[in-house]
C-alpha positions as CSV (number, residue, x, y, z in Angstrom):
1,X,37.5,-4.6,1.1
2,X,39.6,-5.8,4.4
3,X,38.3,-8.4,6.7
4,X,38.0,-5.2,9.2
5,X,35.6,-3.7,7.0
6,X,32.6,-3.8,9.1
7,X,30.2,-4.0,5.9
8,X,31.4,-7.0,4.8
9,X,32.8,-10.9,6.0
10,X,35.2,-12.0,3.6
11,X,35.2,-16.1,2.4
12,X,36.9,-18.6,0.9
13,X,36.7,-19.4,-2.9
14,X,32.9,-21.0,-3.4
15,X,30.6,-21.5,-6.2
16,X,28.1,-19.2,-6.7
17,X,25.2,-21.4,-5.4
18,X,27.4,-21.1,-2.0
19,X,27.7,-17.4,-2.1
20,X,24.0,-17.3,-2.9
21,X,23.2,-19.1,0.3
22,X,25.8,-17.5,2.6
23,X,24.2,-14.0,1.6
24,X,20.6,-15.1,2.6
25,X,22.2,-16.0,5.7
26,X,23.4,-13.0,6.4
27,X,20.4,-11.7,5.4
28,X,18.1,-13.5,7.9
29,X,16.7,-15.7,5.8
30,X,16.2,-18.9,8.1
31,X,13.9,-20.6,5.5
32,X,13.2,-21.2,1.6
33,X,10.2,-22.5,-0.1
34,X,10.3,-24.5,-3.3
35,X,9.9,-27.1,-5.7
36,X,13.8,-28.6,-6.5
37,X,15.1,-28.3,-10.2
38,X,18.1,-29.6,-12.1
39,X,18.6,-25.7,-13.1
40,X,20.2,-24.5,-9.4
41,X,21.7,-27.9,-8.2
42,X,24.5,-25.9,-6.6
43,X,22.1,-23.9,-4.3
44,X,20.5,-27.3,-3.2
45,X,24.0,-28.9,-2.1
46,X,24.7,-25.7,-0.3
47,X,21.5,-25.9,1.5
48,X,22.6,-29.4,2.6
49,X,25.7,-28.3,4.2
50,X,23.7,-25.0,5.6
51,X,20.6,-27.3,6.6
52,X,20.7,-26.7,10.4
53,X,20.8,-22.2,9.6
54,X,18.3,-22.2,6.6
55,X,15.7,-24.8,6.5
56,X,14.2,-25.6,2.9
57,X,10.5,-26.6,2.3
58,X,9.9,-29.6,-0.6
59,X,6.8,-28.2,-1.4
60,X,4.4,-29.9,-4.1
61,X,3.5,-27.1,-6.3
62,X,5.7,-23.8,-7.3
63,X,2.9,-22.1,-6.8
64,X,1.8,-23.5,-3.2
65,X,5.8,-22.8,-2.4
66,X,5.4,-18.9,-3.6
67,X,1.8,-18.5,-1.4
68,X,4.5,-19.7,1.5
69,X,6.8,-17.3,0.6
70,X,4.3,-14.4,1.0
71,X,3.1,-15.5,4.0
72,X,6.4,-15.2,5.3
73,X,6.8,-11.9,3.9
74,X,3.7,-10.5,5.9
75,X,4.5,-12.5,9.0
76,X,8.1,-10.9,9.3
77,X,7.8,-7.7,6.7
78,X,11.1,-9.1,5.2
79,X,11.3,-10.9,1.9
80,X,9.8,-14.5,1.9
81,X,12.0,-16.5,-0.3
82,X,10.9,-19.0,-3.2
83,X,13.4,-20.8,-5.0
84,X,11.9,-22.6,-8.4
85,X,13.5,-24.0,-11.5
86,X,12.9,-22.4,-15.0
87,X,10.4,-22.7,-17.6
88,X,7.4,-24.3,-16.0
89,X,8.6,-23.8,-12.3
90,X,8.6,-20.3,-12.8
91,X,5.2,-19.8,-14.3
92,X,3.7,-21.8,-11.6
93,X,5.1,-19.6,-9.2
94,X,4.1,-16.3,-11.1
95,X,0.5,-16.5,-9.2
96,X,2.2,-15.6,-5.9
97,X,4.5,-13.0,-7.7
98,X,1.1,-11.3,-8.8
99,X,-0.6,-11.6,-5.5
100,X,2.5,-10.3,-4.0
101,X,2.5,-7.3,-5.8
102,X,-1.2,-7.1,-5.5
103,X,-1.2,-7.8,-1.5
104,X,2.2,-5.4,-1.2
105,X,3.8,-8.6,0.5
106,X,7.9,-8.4,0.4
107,X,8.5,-12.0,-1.7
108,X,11.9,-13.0,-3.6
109,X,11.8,-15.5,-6.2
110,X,14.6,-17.2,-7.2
111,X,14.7,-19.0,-10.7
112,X,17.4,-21.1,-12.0
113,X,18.2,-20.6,-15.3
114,X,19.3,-22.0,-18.5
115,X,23.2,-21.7,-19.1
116,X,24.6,-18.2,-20.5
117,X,26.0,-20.8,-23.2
118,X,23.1,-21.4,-24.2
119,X,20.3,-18.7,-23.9
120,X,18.2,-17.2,-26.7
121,X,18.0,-20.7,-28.2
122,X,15.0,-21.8,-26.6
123,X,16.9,-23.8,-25.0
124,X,15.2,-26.5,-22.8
125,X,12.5,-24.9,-20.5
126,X,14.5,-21.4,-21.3
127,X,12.4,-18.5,-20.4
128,X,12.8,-14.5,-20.5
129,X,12.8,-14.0,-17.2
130,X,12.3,-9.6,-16.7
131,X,10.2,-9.7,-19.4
132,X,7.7,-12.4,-18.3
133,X,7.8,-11.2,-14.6
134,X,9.0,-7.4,-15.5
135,X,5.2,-6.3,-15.9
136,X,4.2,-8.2,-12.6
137,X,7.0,-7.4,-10.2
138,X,8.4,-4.7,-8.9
139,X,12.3,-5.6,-10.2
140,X,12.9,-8.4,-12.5
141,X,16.7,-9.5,-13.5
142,X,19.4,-11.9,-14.3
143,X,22.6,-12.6,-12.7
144,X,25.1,-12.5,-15.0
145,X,28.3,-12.6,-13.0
146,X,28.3,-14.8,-9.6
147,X,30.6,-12.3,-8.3
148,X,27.7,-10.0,-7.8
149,X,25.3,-12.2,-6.1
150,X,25.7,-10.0,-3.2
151,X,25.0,-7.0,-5.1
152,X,21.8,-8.3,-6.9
153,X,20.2,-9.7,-3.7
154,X,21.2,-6.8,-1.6
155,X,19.4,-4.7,-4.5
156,X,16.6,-7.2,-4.0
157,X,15.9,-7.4,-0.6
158,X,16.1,-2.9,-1.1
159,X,13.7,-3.4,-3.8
160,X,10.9,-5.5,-1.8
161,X,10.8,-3.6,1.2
162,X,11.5,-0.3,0.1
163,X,8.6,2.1,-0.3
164,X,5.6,0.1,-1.0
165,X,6.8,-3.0,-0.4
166,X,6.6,-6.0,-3.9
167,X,8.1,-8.9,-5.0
168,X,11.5,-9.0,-6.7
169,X,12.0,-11.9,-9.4
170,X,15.6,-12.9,-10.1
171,X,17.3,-15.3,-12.8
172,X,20.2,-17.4,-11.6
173,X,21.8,-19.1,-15.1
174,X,22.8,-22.6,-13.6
175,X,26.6,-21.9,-14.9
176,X,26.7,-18.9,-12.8
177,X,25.8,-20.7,-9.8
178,X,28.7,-23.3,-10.4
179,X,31.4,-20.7,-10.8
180,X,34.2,-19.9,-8.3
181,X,33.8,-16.6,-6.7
182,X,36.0,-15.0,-4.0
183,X,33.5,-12.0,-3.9
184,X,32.2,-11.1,-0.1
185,X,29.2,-11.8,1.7
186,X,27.8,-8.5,2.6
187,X,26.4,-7.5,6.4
188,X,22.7,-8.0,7.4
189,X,20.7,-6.2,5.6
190,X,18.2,-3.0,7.1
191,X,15.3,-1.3,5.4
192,X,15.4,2.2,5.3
193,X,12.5,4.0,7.3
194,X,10.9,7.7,6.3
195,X,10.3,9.7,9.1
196,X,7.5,12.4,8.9
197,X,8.5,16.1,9.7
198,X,6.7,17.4,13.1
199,X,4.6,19.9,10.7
200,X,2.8,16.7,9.7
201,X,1.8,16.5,12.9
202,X,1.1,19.5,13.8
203,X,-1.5,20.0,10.6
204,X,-3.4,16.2,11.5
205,X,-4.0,17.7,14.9
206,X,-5.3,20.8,13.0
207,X,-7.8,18.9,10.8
208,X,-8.7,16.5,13.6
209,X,-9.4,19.0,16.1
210,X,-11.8,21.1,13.2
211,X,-13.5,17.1,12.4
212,X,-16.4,16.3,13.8
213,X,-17.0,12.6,12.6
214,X,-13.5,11.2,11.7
215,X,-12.5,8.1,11.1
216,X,-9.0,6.0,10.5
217,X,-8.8,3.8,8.2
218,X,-6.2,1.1,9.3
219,X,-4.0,-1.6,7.3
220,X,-1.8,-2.2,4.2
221,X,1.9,-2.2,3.5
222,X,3.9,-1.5,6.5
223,X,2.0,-2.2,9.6
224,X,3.5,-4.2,12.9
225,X,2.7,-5.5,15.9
226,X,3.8,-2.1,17.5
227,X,2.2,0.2,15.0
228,X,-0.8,-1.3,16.1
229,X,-0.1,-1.3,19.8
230,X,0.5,2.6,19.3
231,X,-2.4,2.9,17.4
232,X,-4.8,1.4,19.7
233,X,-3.2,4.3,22.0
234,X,-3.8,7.0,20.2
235,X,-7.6,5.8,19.2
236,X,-8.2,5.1,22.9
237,X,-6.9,8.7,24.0
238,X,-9.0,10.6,21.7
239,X,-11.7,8.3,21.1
240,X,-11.7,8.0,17.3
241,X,-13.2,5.4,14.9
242,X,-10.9,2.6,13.8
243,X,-12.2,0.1,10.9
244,X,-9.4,-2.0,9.1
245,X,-9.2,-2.5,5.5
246,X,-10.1,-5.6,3.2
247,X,-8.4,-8.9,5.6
248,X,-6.1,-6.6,7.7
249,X,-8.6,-6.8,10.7
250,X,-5.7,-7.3,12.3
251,X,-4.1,-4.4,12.4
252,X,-6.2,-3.2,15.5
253,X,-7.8,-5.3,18.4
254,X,-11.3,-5.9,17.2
255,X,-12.6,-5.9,21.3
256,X,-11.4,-2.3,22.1
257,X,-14.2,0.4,22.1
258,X,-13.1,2.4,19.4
259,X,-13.1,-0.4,17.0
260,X,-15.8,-0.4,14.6
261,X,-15.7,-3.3,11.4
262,X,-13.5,-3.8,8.4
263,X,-14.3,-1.8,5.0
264,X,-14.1,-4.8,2.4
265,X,-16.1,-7.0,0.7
266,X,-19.4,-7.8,2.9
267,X,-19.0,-4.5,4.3
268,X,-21.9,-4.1,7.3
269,X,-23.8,-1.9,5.6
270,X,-24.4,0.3,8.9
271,X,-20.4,0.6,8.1
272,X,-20.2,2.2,4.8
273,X,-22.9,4.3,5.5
274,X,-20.7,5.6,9.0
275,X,-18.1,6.4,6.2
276,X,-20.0,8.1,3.7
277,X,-20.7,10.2,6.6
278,X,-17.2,10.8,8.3
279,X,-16.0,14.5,7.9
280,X,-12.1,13.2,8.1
281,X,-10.8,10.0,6.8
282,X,-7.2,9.1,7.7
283,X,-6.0,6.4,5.5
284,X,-2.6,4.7,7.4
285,X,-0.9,2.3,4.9
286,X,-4.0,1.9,2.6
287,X,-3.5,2.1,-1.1
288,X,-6.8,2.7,-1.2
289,X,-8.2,0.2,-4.3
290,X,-11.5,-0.5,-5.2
291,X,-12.0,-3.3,-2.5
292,X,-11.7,-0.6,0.2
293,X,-13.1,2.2,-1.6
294,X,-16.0,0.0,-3.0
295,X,-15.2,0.5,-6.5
296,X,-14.0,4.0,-5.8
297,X,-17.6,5.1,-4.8
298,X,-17.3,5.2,-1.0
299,X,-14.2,7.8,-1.6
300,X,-15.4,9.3,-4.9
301,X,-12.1,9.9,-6.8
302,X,-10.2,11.8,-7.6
303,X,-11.3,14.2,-5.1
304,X,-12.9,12.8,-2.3
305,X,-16.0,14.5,-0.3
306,X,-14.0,13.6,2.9
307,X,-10.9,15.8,4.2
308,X,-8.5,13.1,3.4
309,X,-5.1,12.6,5.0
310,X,-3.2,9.5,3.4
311,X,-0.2,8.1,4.8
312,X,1.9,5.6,3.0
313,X,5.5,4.2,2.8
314,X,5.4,4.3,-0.7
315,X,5.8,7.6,-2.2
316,X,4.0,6.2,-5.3
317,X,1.1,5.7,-4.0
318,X,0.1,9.1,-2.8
319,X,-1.9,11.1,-5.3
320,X,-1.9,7.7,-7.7
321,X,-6.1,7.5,-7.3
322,X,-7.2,10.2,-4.6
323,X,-6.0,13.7,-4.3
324,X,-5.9,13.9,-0.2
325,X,-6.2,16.9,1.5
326,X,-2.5,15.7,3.4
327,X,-0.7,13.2,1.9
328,X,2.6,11.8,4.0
329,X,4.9,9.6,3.1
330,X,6.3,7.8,6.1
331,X,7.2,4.4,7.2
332,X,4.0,2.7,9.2
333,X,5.7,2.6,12.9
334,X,7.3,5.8,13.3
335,X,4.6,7.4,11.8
336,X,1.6,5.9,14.5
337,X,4.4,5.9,17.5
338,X,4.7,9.9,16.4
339,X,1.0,9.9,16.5
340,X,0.5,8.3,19.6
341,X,2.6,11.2,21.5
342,X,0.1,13.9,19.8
343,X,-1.6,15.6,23.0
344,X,-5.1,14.9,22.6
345,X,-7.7,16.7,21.0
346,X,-10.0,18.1,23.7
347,X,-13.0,17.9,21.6
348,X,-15.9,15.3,22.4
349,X,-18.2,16.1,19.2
350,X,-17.8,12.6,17.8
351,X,-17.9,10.5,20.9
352,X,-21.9,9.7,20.0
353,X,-21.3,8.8,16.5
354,X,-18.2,6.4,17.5
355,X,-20.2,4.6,20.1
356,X,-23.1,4.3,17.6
357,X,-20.7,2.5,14.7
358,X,-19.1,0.6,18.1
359,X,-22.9,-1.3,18.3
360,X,-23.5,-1.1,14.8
361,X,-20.4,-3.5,14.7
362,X,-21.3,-5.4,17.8
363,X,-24.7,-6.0,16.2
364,X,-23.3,-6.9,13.3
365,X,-20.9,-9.9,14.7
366,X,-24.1,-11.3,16.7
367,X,-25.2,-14.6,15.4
368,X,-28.7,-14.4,13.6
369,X,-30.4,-17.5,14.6
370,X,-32.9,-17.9,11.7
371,X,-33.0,-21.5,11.2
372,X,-31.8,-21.7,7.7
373,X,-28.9,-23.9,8.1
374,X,-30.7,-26.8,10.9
375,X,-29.7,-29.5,8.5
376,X,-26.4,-28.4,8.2
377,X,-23.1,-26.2,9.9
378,X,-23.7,-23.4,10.4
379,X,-20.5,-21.0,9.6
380,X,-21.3,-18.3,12.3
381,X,-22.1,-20.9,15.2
382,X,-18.5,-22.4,14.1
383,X,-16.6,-19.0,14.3
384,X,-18.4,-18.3,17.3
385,X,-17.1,-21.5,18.9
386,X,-13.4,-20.3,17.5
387,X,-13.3,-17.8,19.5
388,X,-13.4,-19.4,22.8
389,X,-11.4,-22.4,21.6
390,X,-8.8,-20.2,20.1
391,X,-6.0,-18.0,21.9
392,X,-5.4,-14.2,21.0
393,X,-2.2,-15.1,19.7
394,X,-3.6,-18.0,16.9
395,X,-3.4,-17.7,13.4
396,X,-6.0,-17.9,11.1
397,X,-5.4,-17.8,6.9
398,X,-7.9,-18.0,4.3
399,X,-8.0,-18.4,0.5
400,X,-10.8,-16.8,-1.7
401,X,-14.3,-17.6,-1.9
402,X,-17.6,-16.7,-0.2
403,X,-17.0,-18.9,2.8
404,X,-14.3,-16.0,4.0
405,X,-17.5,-13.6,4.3
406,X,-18.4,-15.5,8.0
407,X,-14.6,-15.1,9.0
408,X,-14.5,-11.1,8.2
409,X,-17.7,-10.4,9.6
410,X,-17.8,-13.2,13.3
411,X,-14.3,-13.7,14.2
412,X,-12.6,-11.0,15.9
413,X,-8.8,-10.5,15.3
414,X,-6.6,-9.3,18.5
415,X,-2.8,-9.2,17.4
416,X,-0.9,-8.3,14.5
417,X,-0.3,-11.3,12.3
418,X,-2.7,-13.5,13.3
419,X,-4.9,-12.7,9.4
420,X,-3.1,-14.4,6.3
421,X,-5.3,-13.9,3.3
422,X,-4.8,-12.6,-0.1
423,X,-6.2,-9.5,-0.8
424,X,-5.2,-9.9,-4.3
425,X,-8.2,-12.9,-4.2
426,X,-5.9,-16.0,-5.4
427,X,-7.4,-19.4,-4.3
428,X,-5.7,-22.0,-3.0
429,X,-3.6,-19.4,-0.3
430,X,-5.0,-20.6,2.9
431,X,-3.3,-24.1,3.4
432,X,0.5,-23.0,2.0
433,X,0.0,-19.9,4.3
434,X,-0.8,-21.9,7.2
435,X,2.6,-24.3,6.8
436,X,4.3,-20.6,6.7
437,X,2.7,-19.5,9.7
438,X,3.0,-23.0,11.8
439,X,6.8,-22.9,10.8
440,X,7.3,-19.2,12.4
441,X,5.2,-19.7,14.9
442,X,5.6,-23.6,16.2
443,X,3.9,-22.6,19.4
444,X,0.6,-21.2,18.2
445,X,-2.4,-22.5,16.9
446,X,-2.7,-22.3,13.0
447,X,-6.1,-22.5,11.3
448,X,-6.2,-22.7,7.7
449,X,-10.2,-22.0,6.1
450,X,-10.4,-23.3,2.2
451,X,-13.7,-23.5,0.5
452,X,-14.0,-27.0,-1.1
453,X,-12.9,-25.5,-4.5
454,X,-10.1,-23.6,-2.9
455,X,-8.4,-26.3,-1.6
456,X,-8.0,-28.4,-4.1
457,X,-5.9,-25.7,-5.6
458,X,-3.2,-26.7,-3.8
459,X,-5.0,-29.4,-0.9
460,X,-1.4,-31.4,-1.9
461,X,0.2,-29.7,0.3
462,X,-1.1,-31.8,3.3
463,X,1.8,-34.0,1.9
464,X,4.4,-31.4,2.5
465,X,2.5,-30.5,6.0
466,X,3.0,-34.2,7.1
467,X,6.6,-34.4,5.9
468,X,7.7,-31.3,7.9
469,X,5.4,-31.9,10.9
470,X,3.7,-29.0,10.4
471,X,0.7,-29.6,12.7
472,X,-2.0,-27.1,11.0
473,X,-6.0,-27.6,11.3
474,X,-7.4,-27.0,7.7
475,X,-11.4,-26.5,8.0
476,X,-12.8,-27.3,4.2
477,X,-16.1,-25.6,3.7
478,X,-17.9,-28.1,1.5
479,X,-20.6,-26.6,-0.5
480,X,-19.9,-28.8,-3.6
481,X,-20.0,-25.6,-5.8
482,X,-17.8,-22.4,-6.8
483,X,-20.0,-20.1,-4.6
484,X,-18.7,-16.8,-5.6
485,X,-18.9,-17.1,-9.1
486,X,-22.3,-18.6,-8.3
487,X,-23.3,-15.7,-6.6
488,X,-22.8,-13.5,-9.7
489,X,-24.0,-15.7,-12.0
490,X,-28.1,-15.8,-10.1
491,X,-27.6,-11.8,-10.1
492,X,-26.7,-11.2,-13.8
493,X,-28.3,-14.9,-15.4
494,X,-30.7,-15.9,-12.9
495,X,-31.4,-19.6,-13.6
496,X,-28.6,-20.6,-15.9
497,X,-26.0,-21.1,-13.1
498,X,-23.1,-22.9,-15.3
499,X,-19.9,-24.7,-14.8
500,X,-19.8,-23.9,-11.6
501,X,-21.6,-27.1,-9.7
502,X,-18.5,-29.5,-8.4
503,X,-17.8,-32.9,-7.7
504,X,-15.8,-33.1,-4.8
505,X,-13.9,-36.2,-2.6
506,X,-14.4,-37.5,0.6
507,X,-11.8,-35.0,2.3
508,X,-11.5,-36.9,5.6
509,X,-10.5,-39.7,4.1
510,X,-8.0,-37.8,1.7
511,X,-6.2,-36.1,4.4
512,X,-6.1,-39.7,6.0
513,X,-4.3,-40.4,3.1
514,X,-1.6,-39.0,3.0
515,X,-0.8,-39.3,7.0
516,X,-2.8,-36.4,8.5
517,X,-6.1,-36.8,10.6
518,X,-9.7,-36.5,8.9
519,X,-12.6,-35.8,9.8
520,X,-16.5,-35.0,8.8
521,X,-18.6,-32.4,11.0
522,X,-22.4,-32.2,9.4
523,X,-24.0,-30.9,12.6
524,X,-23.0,-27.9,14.4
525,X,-22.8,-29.1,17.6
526,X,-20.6,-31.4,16.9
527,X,-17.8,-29.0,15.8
528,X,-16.1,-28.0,19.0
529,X,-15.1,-31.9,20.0
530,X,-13.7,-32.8,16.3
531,X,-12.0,-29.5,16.4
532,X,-10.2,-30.9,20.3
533,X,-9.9,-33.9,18.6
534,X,-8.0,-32.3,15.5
535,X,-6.0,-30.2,18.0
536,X,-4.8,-33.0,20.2
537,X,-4.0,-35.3,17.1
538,X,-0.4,-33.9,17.3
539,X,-0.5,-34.1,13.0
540,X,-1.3,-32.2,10.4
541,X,-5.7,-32.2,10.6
542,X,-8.4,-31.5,8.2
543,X,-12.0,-31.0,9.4
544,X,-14.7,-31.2,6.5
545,X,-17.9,-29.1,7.3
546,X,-21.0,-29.5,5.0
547,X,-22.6,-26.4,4.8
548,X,-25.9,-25.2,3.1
549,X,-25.4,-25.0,-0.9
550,X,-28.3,-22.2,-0.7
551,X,-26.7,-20.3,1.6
552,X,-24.3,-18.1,0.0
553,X,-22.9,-15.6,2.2
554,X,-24.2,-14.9,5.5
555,X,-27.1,-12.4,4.6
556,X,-27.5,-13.6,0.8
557,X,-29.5,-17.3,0.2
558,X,-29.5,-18.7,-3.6
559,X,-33.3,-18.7,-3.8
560,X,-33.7,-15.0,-3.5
């Protein structure tokens, strides 16, 4: 290679920790997550001399600095990078490889590694790195040679983003990273898109034109702000059904007409009947798993009741569950802008039906005054006042627990990006997703939901939200229990609830603790001011609301 080789920039003798850097550089990468380790010492004084290009996040917990990393991934649709030492750092950050793969969230994790010298010793913290993380990631590996560095992350950043997108897990032996190398940094990397054929398009109009109640199915790997925008044009144009998938209500503006719920867990049940009914189900970037397909009942598989057209990006998904009646494999974007450009179908027979599921939904996110939570804050009164405190363009993230149920089903989603929740159901995501978001996104409003158990999977993290000045507003739902597992437990052992009751701080005065600002809501109306209050603190905030212990979901008390 010449320095007029347009592929690649040629440099200077540097270690490999240097090159390492210099090819995220070039790759976009303009921050990393971690927790620092005496295994890649060479990448850390790189970073120093590279801190004003890539910015590196101390965060508390490997695991915390991975749930980052993802949100990254699904903010931008390029790798979110975590950077852990071996051993110990790496299994702490293996929950965020898994809900990566899980969630279809573009994620590299760098591990630094025992010296070559020295592996399959056992050496201190050593650990196998593709077997451990081979089973769990879409590409595990070792760099052997810091001369190709550039070769391994280009085939890493391919890796995560190509077809359906995953996390990549790669090694870095700590000698390798010390090395002189005079090997190249290569040229920003690209993903490679699929385009569909115009036949595609030509048979969709076919079976959409012969449909009489069909309905799209929107969300998954592979969605952006403009698929969206297109998509809202197409469902606006022909006046077809929209619902999003399990905590992608973002993928289309809940207030347009055609809109009609998400298909998840707490599924209105006017919804899943509206599906069981539809004639035509187009699935766009849906894997289809047993959250959407309600344990593969809604869509009976393999063959489904429903003409079934499903589009994905990965060509490994089509025909894996379902056999569809279409099955495309296409990259998200072009595929809806294609779609958009379809002449419409001049055919009206569903029009009734969509404007029925249209109030079934609107019905649905009405708040039910019933009383039952007077003595304490009541969840839909709260999102309700979220909405009109809250801009379209805010961003909202979520861990895992029953407390998410009065997010899916009262706060409408306008714009792409503005949902960060794990679909893969890890606790503990909501806070390290909002310091993710808040550090794309300085401008906007970041609210970060954690039920009282969730956070204090990884509530630290207010440390590393103070120490970058991430100003995010983290609402703890305080029911002093693990609701969800509570839940199951009254349905299969009613009356021998166990290990599930918790014992849990004073929150406020935590967060107070270490710097941010804290405070207590235990009547509803007093929400909106502590939430102004939080908001114009100009630090990191955490409101604690106590909610009803009986009530545990929106339409499901304890006693019954």
């Amino acid at each position: 290679m010449t320095s007029s080789d347009p592929e690649t920039v040629p440099l200077p003798s540097s270690t490999g920790g240097q090159l390492l850097v210099d090819q995220l550089m070039s790759f976009g990468v303009g921050a990393v997550f971690g927790v620092p380790g005496e295994s890649y010492l060479p990448v850390l004084d790189a970073l120093r001399d590279r801190a004003s290009a890539i910015r590196f996040v101390t965060a508390r917990h490997e695991g915390a600095a991975a749930f980052m990393a993802d949100a990254t991934g699904k903010l931008t649709g390029r790798p979110g990078v975590c950077l852990v030492s071996r051993g110990p750092g790496a299994l702490h950050a293996a929950n965020g490889v898994h809900m990566a793969m899980q969630d279809s969230t573009p994620l590299l994790l760098l591990v630094g590694q025992v010296s070559r010298s020295v592996r399959e010793r056992e050496a201190f913290q050593e650990i196998d790195i593709p077997r451990t993380f081979g089973p769990i990631a879409k590409w595990a590996a070792e760099v052997q040679d810091a001369h190709r560095i550039p070769e391994f992350l280009s085939r890493a950043f391919a890796t995560a983003t190509g077809g359906r997108p995953g996390p990549v897990v790669l090694g870095l032996p700590e000698d390798v990273l010390r090395d002189q190398t005079s090997s190249v940094v290569l040229a920003p990397f690209e993903r490679a898109e699929y385009v569909p054929t115009a036949s595609i398009f030509e048979h969709i109009w076919t079976l959409l034109a012969a449909a009489e109640r069909p309905l799209i199915l929107a969300g998954g790997a592979g969605w952006t702000d403009e698929a969206s925008r297109a998509l809202a044009r197409f469902a606006e144009s022909n006046h077809v059904a929209v619902a999003t998938i399990f905590r992608y209500q973002d993928a289309f503006d809940n207030d347009l007409a055609t809109y009609v719920g998400d298909v998840g867990m707490g599924i209105n049940p006017a919804l899943a009947s509206r599906l069981d009914e539809a004639d035509l189900v187009m699935a766009i970037g849906a894997r289809l798993g047993d959250i959407t397909t309600g344990s593969y009942q809604r869509l009976a598989a393999p063959k489904p009741r429903q003409t079934l057209v499903h589009v994905h990006q990965g060509a490994e998904e089509i025909g894996r569950v379902y056999r569809p009646t279409l099955g495309v494999t296409a990259s998200i974007p072009e595929f809806v802008e294609a779609l958009a450009q379809l002449e419409p179908v001049p055919s009206t027979a569903w029009t009734d039906w969509v404007d029925k599921a249209r109030q079934d939904y609107l019905n649905w996110r009405a708040l039910d005054d019933t009383g039952s939570v007077r003595d304490y804050v009541d969840l839909a009164v709260v999102m309700a006042a979220l909405r009109d405190l809250l801009s379209n363009d805010a961003i909202v993230t979520n861990g895992a627990g029953n407390y998410t149920t009065w997010i899916h089903r009262y706060f409408p989603f306008h714009q792409f990006r503005t949902q960060l929740a794990p679909t893969g159901g890890s606790m503990g995501y909501g806070l390290p997703a909002a310091l993710a978001g808040k550090l794309r996104y300085p401008e906007r409003d970041v609210v970060a939901f954690a039920g009282d158990g969730c956070f204090l999977m990884t509530g630290q993290e207010l440390a590393t939200a103070v120490q970058e000045h991430l100003n995010v507003i983290v609402i703890v739902v305080n029911n002093q229990m693990y609701g969800t597992i509570r839940l199951h437990q009254e349905r299969r052992y009613p009356g021998r609830p166990f290990a599930t009751d918790l014992v849990t701080p004073d929150f406020a005065a935590l967060a107070r603790s270490y710097g941010a600002h804290g405070e207590t809501v235990v009547k509803t109306q007093d929400f909106a001011a502590a939430f102004e209050r939080a908001r114009s603190s100009n630090r990191p905030a955490l409101i604690e609301l106590r909610v009803d212990p009986g009530q545990l979901t929106p339409s499901v008390r304890l006693p019954d």
